[in-house]
mmCIF file as Biopython writes it, N, C-alpha, C and O atoms, coordinates in Angstrom:
data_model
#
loop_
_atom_site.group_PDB
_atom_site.id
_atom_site.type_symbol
_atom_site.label_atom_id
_atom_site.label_alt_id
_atom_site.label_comp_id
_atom_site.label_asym_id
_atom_site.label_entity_id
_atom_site.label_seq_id
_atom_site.pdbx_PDB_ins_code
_atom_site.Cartn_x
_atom_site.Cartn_y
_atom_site.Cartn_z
_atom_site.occupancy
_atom_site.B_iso_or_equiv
_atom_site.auth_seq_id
_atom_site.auth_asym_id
_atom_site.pdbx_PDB_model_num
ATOM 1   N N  . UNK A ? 1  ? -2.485 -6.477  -6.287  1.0 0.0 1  A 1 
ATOM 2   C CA . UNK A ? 1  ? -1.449 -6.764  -5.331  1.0 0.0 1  A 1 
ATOM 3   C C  . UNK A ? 1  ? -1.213 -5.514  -4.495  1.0 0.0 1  A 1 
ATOM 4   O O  . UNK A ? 1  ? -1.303 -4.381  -4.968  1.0 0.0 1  A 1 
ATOM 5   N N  . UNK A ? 2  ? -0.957 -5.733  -3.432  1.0 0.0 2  A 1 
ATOM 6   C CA . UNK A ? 2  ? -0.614 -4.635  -2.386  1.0 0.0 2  A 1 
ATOM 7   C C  . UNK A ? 2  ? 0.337  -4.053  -2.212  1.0 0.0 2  A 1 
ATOM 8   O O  . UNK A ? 2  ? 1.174  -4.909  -1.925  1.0 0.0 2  A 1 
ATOM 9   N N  . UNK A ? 3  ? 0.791  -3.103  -2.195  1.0 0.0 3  A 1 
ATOM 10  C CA . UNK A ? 3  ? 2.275  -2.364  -2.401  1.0 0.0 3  A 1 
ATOM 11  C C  . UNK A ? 3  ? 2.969  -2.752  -1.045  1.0 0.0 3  A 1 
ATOM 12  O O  . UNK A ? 3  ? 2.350  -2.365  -0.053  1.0 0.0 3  A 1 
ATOM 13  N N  . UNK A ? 4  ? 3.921  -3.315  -0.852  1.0 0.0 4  A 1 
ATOM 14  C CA . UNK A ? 4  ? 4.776  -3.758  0.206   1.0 0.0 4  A 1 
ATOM 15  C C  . UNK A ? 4  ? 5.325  -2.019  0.806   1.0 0.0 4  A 1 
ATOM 16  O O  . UNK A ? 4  ? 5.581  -1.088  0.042   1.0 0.0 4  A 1 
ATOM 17  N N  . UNK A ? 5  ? 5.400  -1.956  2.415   1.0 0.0 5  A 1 
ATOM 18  C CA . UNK A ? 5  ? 5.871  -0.592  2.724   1.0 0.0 5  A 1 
ATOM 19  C C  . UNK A ? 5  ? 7.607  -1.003  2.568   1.0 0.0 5  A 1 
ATOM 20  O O  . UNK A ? 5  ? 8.290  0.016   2.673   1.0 0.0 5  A 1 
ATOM 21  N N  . UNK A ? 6  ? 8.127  -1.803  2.425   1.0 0.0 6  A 1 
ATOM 22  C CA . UNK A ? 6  ? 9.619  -2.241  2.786   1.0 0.0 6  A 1 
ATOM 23  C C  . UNK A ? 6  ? 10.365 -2.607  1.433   1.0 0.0 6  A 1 
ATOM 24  O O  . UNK A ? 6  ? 10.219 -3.471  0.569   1.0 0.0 6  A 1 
ATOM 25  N N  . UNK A ? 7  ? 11.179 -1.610  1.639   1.0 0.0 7  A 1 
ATOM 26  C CA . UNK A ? 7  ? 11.876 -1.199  -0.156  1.0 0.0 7  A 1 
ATOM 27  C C  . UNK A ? 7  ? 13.054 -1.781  -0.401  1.0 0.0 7  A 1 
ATOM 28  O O  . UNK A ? 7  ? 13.664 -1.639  -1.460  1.0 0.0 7  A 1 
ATOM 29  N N  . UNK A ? 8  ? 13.566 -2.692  0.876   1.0 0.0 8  A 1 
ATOM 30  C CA . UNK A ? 8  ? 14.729 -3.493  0.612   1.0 0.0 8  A 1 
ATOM 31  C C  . UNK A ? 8  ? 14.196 -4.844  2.046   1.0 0.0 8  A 1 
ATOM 32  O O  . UNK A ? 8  ? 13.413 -4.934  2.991   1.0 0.0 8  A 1 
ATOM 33  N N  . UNK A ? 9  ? 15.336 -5.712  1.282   1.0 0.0 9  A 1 
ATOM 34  C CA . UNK A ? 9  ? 15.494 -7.039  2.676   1.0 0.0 9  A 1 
ATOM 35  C C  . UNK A ? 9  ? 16.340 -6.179  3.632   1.0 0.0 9  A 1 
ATOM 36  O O  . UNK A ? 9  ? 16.626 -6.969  4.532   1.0 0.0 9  A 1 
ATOM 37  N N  . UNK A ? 10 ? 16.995 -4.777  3.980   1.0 0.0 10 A 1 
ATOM 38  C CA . UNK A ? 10 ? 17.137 -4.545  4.719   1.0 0.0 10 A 1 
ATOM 39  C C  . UNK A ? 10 ? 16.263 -3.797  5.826   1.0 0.0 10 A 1 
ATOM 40  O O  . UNK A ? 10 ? 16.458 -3.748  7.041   1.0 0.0 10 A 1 
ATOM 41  N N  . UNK A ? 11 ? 15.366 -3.296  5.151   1.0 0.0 11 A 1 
ATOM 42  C CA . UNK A ? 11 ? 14.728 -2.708  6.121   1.0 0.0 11 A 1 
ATOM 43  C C  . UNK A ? 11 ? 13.385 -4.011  7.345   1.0 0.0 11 A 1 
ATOM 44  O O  . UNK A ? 11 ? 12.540 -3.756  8.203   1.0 0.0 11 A 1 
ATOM 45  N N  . UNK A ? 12 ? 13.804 -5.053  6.846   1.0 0.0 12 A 1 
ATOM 46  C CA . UNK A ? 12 ? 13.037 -6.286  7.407   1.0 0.0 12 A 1 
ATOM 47  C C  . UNK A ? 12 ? 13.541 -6.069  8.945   1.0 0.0 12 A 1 
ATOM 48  O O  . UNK A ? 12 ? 14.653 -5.569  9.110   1.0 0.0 12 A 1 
ATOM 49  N N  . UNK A ? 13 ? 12.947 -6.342  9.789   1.0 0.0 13 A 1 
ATOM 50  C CA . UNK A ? 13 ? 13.349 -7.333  11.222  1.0 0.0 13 A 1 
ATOM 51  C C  . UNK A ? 13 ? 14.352 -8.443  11.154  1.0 0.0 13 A 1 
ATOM 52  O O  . UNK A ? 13 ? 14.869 -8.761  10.083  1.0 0.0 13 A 1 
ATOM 53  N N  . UNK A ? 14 ? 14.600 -8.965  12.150  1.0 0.0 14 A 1 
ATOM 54  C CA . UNK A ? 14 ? 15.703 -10.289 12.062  1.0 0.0 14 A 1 
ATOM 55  C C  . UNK A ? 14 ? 14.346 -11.245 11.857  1.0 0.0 14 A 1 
ATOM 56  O O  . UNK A ? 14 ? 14.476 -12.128 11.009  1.0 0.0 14 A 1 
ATOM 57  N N  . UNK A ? 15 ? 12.947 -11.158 12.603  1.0 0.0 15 A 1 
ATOM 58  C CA . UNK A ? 15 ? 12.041 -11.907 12.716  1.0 0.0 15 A 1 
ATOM 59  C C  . UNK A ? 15 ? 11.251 -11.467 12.369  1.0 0.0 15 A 1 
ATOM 60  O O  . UNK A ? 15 ? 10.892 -10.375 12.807  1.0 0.0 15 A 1 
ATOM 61  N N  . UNK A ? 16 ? 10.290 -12.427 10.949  1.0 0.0 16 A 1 
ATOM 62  C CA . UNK A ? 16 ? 9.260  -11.394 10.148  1.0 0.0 16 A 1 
ATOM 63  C C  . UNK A ? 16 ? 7.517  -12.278 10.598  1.0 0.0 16 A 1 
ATOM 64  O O  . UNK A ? 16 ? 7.419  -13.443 10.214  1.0 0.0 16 A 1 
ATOM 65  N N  . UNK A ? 17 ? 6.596  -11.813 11.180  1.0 0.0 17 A 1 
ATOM 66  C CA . UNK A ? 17 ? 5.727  -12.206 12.062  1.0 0.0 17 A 1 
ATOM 67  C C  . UNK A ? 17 ? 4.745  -12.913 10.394  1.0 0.0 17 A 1 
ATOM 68  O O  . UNK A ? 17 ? 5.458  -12.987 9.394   1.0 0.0 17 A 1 
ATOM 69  N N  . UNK A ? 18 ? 3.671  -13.232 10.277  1.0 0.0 18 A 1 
ATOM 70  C CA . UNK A ? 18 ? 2.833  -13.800 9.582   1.0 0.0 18 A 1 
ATOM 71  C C  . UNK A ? 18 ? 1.880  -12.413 8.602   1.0 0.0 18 A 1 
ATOM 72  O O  . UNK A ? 18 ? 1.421  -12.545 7.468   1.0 0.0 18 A 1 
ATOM 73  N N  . UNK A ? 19 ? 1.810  -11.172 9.471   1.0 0.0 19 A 1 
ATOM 74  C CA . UNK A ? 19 ? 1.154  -10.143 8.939   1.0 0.0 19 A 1 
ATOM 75  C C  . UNK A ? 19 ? 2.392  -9.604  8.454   1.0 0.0 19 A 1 
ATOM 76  O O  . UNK A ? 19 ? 1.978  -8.854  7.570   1.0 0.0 19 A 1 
ATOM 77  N N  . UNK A ? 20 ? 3.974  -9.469  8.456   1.0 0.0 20 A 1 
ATOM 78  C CA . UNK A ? 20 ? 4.967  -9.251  7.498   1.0 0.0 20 A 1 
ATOM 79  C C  . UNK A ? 20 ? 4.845  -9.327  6.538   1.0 0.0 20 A 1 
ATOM 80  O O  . UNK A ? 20 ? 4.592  -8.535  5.630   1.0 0.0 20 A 1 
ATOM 81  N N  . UNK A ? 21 ? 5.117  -10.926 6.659   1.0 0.0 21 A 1 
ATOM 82  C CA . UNK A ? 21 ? 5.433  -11.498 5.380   1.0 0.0 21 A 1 
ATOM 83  C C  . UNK A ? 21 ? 4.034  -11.470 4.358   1.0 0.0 21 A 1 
ATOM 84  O O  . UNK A ? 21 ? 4.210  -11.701 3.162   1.0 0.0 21 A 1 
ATOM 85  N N  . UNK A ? 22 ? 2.920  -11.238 4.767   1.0 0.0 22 A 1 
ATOM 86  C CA . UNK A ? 22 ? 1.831  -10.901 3.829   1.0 0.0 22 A 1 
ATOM 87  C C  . UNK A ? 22 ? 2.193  -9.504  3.359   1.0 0.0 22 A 1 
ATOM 88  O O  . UNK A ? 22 ? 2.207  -9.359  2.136   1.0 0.0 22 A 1 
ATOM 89  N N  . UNK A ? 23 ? 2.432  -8.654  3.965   1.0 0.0 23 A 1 
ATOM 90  C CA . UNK A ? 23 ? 2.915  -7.339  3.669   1.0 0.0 23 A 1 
ATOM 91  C C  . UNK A ? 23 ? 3.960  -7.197  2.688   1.0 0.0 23 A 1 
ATOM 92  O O  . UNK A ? 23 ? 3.768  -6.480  1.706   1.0 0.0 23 A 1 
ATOM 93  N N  . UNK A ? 24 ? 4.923  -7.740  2.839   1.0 0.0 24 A 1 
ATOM 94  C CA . UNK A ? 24 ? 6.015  -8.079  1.584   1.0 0.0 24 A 1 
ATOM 95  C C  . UNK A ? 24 ? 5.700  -8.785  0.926   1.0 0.0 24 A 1 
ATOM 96  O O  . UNK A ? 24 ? 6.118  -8.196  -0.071  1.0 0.0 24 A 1 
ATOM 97  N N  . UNK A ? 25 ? 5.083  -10.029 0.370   1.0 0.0 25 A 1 
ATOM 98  C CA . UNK A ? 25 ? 4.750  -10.330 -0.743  1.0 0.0 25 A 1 
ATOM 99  C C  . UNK A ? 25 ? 3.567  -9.994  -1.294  1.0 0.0 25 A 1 
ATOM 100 O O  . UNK A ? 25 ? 3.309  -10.596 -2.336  1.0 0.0 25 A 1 
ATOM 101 N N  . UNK A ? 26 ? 2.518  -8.969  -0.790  1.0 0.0 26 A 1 
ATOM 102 C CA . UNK A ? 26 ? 1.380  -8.384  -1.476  1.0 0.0 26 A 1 
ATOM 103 C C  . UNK A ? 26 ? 0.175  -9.338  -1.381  1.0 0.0 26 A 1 
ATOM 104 O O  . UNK A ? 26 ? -0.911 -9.160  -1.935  1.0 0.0 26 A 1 
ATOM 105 N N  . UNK A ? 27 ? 0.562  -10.489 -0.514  1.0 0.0 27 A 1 
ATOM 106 C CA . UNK A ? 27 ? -0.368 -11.144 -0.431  1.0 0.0 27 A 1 
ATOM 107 C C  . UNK A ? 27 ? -1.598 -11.050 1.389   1.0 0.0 27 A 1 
ATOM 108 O O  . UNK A ? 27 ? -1.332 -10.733 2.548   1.0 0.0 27 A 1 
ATOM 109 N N  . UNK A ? 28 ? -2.820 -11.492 0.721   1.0 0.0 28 A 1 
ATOM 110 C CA . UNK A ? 28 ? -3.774 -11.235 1.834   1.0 0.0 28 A 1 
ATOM 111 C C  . UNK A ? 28 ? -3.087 -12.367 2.954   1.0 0.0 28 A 1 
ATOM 112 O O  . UNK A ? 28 ? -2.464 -13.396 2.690   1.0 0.0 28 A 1 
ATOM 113 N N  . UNK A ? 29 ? -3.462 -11.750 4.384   1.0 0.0 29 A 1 
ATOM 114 C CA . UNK A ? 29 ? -2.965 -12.478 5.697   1.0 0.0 29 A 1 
ATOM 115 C C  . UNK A ? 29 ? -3.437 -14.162 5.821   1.0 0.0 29 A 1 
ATOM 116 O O  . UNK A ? 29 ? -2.652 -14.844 6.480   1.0 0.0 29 A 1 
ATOM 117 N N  . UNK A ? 30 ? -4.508 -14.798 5.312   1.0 0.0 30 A 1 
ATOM 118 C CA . UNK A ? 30 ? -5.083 -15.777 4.920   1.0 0.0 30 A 1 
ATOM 119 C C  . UNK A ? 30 ? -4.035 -16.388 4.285   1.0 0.0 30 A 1 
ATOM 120 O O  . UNK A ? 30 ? -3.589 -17.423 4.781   1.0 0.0 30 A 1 
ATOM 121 N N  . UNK A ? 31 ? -3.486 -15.876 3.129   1.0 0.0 31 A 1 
ATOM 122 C CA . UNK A ? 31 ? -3.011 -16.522 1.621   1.0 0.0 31 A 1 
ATOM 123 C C  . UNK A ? 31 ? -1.125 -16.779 3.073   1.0 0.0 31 A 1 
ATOM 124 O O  . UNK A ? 31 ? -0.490 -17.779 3.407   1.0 0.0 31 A 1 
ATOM 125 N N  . UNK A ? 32 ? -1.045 -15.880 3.288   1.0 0.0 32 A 1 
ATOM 126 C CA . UNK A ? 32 ? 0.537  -15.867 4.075   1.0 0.0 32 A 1 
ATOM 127 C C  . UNK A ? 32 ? 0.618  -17.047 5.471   1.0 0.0 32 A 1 
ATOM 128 O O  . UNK A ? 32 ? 1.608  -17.663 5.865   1.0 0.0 32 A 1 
ATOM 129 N N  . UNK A ? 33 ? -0.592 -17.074 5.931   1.0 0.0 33 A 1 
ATOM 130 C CA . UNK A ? 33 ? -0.724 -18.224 7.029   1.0 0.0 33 A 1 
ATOM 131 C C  . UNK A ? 33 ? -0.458 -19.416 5.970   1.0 0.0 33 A 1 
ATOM 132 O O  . UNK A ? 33 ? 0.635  -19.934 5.742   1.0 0.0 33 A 1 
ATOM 133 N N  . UNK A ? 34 ? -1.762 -19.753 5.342   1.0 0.0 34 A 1 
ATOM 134 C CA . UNK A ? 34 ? -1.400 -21.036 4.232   1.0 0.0 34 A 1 
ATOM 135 C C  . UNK A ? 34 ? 0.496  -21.228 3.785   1.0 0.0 34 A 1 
ATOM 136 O O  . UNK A ? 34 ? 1.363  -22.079 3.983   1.0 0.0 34 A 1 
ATOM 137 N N  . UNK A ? 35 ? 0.415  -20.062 3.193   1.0 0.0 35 A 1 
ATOM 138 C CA . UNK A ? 35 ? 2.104  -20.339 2.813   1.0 0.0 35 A 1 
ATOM 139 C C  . UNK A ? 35 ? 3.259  -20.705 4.014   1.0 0.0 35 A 1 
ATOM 140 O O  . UNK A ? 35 ? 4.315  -21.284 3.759   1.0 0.0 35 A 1 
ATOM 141 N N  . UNK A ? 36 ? 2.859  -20.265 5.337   1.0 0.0 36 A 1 
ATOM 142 C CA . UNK A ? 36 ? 4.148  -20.166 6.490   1.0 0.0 36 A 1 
ATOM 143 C C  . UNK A ? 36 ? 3.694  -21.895 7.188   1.0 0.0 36 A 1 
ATOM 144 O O  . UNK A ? 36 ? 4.257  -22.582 8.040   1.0 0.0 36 A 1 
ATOM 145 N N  . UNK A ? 37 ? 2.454  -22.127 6.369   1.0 0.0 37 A 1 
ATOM 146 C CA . UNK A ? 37 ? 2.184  -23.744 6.920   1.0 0.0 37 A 1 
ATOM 147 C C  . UNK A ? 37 ? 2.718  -24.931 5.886   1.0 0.0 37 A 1 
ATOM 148 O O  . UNK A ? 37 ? 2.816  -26.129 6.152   1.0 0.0 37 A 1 
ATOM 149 N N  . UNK A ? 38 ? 3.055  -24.225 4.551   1.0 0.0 38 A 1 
ATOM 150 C CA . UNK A ? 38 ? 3.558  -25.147 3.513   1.0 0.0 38 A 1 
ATOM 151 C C  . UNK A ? 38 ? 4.739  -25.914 4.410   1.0 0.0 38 A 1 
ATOM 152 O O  . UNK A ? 38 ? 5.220  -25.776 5.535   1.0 0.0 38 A 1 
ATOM 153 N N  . UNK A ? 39 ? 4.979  -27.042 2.958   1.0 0.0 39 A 1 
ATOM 154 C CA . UNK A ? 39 ? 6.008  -27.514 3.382   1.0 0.0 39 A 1 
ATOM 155 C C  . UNK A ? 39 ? 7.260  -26.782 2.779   1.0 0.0 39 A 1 
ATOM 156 O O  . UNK A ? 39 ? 7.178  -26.183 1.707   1.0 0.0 39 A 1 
ATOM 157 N N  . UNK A ? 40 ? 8.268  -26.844 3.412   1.0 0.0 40 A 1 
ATOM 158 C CA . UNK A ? 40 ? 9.248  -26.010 2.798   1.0 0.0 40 A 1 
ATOM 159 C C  . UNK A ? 40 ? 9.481  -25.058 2.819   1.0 0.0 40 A 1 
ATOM 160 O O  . UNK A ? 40 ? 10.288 -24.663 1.977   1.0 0.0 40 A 1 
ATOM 161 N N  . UNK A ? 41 ? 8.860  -24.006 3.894   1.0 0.0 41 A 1 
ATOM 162 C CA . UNK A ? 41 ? 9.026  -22.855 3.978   1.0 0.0 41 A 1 
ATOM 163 C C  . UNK A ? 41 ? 9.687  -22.701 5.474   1.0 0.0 41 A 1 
ATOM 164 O O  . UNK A ? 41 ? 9.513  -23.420 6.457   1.0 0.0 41 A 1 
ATOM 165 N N  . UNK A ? 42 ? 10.288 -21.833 5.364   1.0 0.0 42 A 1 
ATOM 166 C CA . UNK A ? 42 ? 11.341 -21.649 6.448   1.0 0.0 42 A 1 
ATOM 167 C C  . UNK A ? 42 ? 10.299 -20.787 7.890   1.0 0.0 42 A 1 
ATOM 168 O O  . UNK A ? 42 ? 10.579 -19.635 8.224   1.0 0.0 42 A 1 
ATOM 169 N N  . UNK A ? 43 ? 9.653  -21.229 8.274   1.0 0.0 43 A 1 
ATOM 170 C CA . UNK A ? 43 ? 8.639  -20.880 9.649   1.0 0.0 43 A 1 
ATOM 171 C C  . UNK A ? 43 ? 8.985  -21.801 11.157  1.0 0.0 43 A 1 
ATOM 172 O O  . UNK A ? 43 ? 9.351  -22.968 11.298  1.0 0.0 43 A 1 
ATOM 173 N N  . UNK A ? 44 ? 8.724  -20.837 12.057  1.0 0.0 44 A 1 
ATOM 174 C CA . UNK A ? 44 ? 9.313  -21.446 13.890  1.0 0.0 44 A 1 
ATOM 175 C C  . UNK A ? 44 ? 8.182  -21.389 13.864  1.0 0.0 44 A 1 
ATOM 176 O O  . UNK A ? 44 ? 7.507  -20.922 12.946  1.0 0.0 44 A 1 
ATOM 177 N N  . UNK A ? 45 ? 7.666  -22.018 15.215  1.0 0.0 45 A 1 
ATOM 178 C CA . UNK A ? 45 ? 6.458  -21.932 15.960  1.0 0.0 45 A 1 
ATOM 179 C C  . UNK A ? 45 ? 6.764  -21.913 17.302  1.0 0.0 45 A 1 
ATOM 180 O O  . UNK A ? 45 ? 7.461  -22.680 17.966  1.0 0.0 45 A 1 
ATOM 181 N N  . UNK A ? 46 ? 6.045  -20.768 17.657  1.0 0.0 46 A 1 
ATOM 182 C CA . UNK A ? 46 ? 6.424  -20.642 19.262  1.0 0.0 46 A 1 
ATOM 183 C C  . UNK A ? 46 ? 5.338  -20.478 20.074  1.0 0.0 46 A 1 
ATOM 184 O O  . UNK A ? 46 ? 4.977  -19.329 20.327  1.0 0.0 46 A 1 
ATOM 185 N N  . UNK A ? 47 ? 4.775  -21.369 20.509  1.0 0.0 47 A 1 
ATOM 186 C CA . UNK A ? 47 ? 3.489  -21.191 21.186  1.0 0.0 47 A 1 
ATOM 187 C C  . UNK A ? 47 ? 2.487  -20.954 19.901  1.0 0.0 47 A 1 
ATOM 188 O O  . UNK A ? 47 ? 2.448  -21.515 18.806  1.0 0.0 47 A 1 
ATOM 189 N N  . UNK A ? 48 ? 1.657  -19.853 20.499  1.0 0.0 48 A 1 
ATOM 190 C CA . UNK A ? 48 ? 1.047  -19.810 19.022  1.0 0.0 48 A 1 
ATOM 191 C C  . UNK A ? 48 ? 1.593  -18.957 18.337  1.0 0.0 48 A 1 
ATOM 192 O O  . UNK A ? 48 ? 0.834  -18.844 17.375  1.0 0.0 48 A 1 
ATOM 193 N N  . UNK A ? 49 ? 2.523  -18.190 18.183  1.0 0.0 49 A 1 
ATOM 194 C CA . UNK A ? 49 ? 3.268  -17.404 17.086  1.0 0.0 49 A 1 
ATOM 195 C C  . UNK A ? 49 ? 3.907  -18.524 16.049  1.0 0.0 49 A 1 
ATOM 196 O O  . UNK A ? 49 ? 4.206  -19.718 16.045  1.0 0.0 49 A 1 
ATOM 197 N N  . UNK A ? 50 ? 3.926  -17.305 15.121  1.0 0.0 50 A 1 
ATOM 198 C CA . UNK A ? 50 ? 4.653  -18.110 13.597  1.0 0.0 50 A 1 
ATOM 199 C C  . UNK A ? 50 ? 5.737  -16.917 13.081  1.0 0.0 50 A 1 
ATOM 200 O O  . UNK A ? 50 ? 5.329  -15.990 12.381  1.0 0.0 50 A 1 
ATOM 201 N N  . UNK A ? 51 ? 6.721  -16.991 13.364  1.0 0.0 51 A 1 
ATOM 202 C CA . UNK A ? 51 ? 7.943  -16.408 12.672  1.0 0.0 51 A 1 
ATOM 203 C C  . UNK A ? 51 ? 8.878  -16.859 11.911  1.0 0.0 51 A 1 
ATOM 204 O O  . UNK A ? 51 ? 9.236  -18.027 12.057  1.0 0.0 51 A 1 
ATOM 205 N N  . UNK A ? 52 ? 9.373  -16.178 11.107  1.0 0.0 52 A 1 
ATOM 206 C CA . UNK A ? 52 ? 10.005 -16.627 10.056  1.0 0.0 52 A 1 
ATOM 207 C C  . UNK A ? 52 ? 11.694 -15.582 9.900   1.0 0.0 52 A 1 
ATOM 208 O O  . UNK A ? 52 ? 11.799 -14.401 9.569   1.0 0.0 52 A 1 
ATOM 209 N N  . UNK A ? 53 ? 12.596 -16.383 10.207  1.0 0.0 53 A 1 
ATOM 210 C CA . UNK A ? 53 ? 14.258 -15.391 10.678  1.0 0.0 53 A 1 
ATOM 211 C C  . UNK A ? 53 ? 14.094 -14.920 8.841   1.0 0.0 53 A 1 
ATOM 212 O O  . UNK A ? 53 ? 13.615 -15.462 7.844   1.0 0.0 53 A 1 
ATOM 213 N N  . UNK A ? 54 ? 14.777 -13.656 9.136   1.0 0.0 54 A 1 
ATOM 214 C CA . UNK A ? 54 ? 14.750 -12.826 7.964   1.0 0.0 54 A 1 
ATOM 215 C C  . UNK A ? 54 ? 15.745 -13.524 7.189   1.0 0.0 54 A 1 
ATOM 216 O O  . UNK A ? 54 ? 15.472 -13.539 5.989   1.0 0.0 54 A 1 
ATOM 217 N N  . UNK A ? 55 ? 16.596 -13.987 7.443   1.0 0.0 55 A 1 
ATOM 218 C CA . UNK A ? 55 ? 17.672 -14.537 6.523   1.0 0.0 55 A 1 
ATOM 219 C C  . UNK A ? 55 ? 17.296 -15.801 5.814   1.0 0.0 55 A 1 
ATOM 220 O O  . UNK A ? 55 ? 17.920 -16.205 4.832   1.0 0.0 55 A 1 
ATOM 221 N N  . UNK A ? 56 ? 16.230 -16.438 6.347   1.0 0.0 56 A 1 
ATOM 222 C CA . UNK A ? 56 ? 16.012 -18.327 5.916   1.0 0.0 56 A 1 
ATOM 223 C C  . UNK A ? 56 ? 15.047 -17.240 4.572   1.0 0.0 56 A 1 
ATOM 224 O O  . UNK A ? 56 ? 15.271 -17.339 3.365   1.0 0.0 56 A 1 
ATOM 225 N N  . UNK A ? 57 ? 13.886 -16.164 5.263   1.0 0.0 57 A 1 
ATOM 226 C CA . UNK A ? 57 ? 12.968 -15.874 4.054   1.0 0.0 57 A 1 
ATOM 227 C C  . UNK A ? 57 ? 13.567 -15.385 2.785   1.0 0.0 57 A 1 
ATOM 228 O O  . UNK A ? 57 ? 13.138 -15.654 1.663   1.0 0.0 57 A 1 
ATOM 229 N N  . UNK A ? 58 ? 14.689 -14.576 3.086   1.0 0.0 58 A 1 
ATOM 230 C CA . UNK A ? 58 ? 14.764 -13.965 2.008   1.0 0.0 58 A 1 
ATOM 231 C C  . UNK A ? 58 ? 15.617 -15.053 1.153   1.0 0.0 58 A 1 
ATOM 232 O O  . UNK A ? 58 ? 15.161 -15.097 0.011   1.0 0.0 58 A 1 
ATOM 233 N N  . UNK A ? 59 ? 16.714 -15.951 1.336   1.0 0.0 59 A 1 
ATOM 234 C CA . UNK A ? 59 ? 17.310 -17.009 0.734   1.0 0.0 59 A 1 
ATOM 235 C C  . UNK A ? 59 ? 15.969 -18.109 0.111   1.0 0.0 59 A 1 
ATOM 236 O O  . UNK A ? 59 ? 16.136 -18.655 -0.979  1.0 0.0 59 A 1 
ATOM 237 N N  . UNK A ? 60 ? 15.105 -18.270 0.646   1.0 0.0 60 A 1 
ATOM 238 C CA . UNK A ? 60 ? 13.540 -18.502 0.151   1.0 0.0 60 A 1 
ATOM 239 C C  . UNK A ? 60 ? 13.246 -17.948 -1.149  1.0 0.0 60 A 1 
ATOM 240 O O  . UNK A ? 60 ? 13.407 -18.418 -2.275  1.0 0.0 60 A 1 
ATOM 241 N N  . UNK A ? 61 ? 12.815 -16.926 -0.779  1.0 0.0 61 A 1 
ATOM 242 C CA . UNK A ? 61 ? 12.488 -15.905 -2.069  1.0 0.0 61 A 1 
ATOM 243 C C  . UNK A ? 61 ? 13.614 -16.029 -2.989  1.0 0.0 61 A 1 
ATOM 244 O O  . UNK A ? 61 ? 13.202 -15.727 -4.109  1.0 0.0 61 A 1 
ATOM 245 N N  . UNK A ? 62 ? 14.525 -16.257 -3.011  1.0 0.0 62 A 1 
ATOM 246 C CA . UNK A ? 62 ? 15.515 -16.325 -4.344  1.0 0.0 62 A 1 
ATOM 247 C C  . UNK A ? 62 ? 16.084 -17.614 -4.662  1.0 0.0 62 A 1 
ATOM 248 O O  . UNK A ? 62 ? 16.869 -17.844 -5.583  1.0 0.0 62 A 1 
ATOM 249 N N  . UNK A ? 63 ? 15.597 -18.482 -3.776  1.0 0.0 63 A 1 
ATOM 250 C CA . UNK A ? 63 ? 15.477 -20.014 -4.142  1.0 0.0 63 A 1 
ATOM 251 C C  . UNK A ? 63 ? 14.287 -19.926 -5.442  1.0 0.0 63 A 1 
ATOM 252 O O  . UNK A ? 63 ? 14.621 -20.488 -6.485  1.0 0.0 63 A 1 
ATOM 253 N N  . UNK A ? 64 ? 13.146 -19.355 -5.416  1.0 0.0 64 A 1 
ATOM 254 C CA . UNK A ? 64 ? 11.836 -19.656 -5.880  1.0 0.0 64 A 1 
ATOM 255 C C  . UNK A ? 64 ? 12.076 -18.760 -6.853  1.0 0.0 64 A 1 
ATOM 256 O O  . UNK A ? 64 ? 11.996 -19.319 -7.947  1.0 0.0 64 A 1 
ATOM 257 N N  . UNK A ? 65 ? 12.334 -17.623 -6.939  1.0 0.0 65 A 1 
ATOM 258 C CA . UNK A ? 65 ? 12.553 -16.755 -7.885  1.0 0.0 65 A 1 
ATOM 259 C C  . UNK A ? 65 ? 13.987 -16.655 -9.133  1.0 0.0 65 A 1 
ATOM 260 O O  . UNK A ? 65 ? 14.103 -16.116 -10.233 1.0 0.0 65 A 1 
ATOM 261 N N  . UNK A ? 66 ? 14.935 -17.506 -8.227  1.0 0.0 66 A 1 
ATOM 262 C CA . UNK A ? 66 ? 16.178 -17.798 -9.277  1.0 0.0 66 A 1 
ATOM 263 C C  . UNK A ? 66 ? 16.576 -16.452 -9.417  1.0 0.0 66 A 1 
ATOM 264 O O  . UNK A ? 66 ? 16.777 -16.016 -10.551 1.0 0.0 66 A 1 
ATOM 265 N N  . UNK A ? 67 ? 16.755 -15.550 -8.179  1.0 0.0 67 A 1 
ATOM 266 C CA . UNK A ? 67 ? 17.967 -14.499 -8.044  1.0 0.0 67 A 1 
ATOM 267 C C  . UNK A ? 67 ? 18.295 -14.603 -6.883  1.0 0.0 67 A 1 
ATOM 268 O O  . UNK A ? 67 ? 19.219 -13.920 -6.439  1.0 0.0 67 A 1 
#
């Protein structure tokens, strides 16, 4: 797993791009597209961008994790 550079949900953006959120969860950019296409995951689409508001992800992450 890849060491995330971002040592809190504060140091996030309001808007976390697709190479982010691979970056914070240690996962490869491949594995983070698949996930921001699931169902149920809190992702916009804007043209061809895929962002994800920092507040839907991180309430995400502690939906799934149960903190």
């Amino acid at each position: 797993m890849k060491e995330s550079k971002y040592r809190s949900y504060d140091d996030l953006p309001l808007m976390l791009n697709v190479q982010m959120i691979a970056d914070v969860l240690g996962i490869s950019r491949s594995k983070a597209y698949e996930l921001v296409s699931s169902a149920g995951f809190p992702s916009l689409k804007l043209g061809n961008r895929i962002i994800v508001p920092r507040e839907q992800f991180v309430e995400w992450v502690r939906q799934k994790t149960g903190r």
